[in-house]
C-alpha positions, 0 to 999 in steps of 0.5 A: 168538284162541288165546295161548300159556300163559306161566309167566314172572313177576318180571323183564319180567313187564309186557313183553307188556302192552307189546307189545300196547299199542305194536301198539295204538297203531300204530294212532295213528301211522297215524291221526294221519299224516292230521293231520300230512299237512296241514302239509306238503301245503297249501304244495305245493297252494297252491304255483305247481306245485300238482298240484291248485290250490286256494284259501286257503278250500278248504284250510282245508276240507282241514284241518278235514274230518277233523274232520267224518269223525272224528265218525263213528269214535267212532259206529261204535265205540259201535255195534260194539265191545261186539258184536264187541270192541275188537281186530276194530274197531280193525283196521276203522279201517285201512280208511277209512285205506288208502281215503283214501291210495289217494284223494290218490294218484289225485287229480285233483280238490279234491272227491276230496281232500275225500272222502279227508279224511272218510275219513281223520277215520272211521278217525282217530275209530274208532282213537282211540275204542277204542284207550284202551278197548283199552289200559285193559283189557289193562293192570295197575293199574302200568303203566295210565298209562304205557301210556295215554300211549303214545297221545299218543307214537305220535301225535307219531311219525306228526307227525314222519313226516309233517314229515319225509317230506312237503316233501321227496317228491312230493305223490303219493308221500307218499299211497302212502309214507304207506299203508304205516301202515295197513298195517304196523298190521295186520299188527303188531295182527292177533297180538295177542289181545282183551281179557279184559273184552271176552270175559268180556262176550261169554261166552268164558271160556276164551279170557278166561283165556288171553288174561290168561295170555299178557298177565301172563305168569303162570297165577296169574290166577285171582283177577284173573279172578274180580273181572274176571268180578264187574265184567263181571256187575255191569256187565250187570245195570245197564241201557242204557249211554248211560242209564246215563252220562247219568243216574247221578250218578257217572258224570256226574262223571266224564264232566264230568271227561273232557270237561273234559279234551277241551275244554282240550286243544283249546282249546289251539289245538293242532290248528291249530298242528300243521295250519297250523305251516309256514304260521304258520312261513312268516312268520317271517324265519328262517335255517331254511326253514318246513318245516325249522322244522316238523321241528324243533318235531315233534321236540321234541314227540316227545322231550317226550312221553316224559318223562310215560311215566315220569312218569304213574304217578310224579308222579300226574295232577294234577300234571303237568296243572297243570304243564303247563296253566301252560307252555302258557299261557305259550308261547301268551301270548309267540306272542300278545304277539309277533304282536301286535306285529308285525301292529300296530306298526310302529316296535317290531319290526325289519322285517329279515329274519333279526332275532334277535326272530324266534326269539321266536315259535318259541320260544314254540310250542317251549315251548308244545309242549313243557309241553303235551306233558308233560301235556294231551296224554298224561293224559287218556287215561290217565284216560279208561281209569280213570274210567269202568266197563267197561260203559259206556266205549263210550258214553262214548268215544262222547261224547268223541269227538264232542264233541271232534272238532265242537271240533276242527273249530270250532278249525282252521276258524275258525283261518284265517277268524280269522287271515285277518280279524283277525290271527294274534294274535287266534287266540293270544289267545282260545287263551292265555284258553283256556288260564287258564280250563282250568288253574283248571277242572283245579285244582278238578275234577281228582281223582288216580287214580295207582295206583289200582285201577278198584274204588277210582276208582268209590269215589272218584266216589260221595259215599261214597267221597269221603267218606272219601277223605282219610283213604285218601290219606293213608294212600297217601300222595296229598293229596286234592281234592274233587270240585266236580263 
């Protein structure tokens, strides 16, 4: 796709970087949608006028067969995105998603819901597969971490478009209001260009440097385009992906890194919380109404991830994945000591509605929300586009995301089994001890990659650059960590 030539550098010279970015990340808000979409809708189901009655059991099937879909996305990107690049597939995942809307829509059946859900996890899968990919090849080493969190903001958009919308329209016409996602996706993304990696990949040097042009705003791209063209090279003369991402040592180190990341944030309970919030709110004798209250946790999650927008590439990595590991265990252990409590004592709680101690449990998921917005949620994709060479980043999401989507899927699964044999409580309390083994995990592991260009992260897995990356970071002014892994 042709760009024009722009000579503009100094004052917005980012601006079109972020532009494609927030017309790649749309491409979450539509996915996410899907996810968001539970929360308002089981209540409706398993209401008295329910449009299609379904069981507490088949709910939770609802729920987490999005996760079940989801593992092929990220299959379906590690099969084509290096082929035919990563802008004709990420607007392939627009598909899946229009098929399953048009499917809750004509819905007669819990089958038909279960087929749209498979479809909504591809189209989820693929988008979040290439979007970091998309989005850490087209962005300067400045701006690389701010526009890698965009993907968690986009995604707490498409939340609180779901909580906002949801309990207040039919359950029909959430399916078609929601299709206009996707649609509106497409049209935003289909004028944006492909990567410069990706059509120096595929041998399109002349569309790579217009693409670049229009991307820095600036003809001055030689030099980045050359070292764009060296790694490109050297990346084809390194063999099969997926040998090499399995078998070359520093890659392993950083897909442990990257997998550590996804685990902890799952762990979390995150999903479940989000996929069940008007269900867990439900219980709660509050002034506010279950949905009203699922209204309001989306909002301060939106406005929390904001904050590490302009923080990622400010404060480094490390820090505010500590910092936010720390909150989120103490949300989750205040929820946890809370429905401990009430599920199990009767003399300590007041058993009248509206009791202030019904805010505490609120209050906790606020918090827990919020601190983990500020970090599991955003920075790992931000270094999920850092860590790993351009030839091998496919396979790599390819991983992660498979991995992460059978781990979402255990989670929001077991969830309502757990919460409906053994209590709420216990839930809380195998996501808090997640939670403190993750944030000792990231202690050690995590290595900062703030500012760092991709040549100096390479140095940075090899135990010759570790070796000497003490004396770099002081001289850049960042305190080292070893790696452990």
């Amino acid at each position: 796709m042709s760009v024009p030539v722009v000579k503009t550098r100094g004052r917005g010279q980012y601006r079109n970087e972020y532009i494609a970015a927030l017309a790649a990340t749309s491409s979450l808000v539509a996915s996410v949608a899907c996810a968001g979409w539970s929360s308002p809708a089981l209540p409706t189901l398993r209401g008295p006028d329910s449009p299609i009655p379904i069981t507490p059991d088949e709910g939770s099937w609802i729920v987490s067969l999005l996760s079940i879909g989801s593992l092929f996305g990220p299959i379906i990107c590690g099969l084509f995105v290096d082929r035919y690049g990563r802008r004709p597939v990420l607007l392939l995942s627009a598909i899946p998603l229009m098929a399953g809307w048009l499917c809750i829509a004509f819905a007669e059946s819990v089958g038909v819901l279960y087929t749209a859900r498979l479809l909504h996890g591809i189209g989820y899968g693929l988008a979040y597969s290439v979007t970091p990919i998309y989005l850490g090849e087209i962005s300067s080493d400045a701006v690389r971490g701010s526009t890698g969190v965009l993907v968690t903001v986009m995604a707490k958009l498409a939340f609180l478009f779901e909580y906002s919308v949801g309990p207040y329209v039919g359950f029909r016409a959430l399916a078609w209001i929601s299709l206009a996602l996707p649609v509106c996706f497409v049209v935003l993304f289909f004028w944006m260009p492909e990567t410069p990696y990706s059509l120096l990949a595929r041998g399109n040097k002349q569309a790579a440097a217009a693409s670049l042009r229009w991307l820095r705003r600036s003809n001055a791209i030689d030099e980045e385009l050359i070292r764009m063209e060296k790694l490109v090279l050297a990346s084809k003369q390194k063999g099969n992906p997926l040998t090499q991402l399995l078998l070359t040592s520093t890659n392993k180190k950083s897909l442990v890194i990257i997998l550590l990341l996804s685990l902890g944030m799952q762990l979390t309970g995150i999903n479940a919380i989000l996929g069940y919030s008007q269900t867990i709110f439900s219980r709660l004798a509050l002034p506010l109404t279950a949905a009203e209250l699922s209204i309001v946790l989306a909002l301060v999650q939106l406005g929390s991830v904001m904050l590490p927008t302009f923080l990622v590439d400010r404060a480094g990595r490390r820090p505010l994945l500590l910092a936010s590991t720390a909150g989120s265990l103490l949300g989750l252990a205040t929820c946890a000591v809370y429905f401990t409590l009430d599920e199990t004592t009767d003399d300590i709680l007041s058993p009248e509605p509206g009791a202030a101690h019904g805010w505490i449990p609120f209050v906790g998921v606020l918090f827990f929300i919020i601190s983990f917005a500020i970090g599991l949620a955003t920075v790992p994709f931000a270094i999920l586009g850092e860590v790993f060479p351009k030839h091998i980043k496919a396979a790599a999401n390819t991983v992660f995301a498979v991995i992460s989507s059978a781990v979402v899927f255990s989670v929001v699964k077991l969830f309502q089994v757990i919460s409906d044999g053994a209590g709420t409580y216990v839930s809380f309390w195998i996501f808090t001890g997640c939670t403190t083994v993750t944030g000792v995990l990231i202690y050690f592991i995590i290595p900062e990659t703030k500012g760092k260009s991709f040549e100096r992260i390479q140095e940075m897995m090899t135990h010759r650059g570790l070796s000497n990356e003490s004396e770099r970071d002081a001289n850049d002014g960042v305190k080292a960590r070893p790696l452990l892994c």
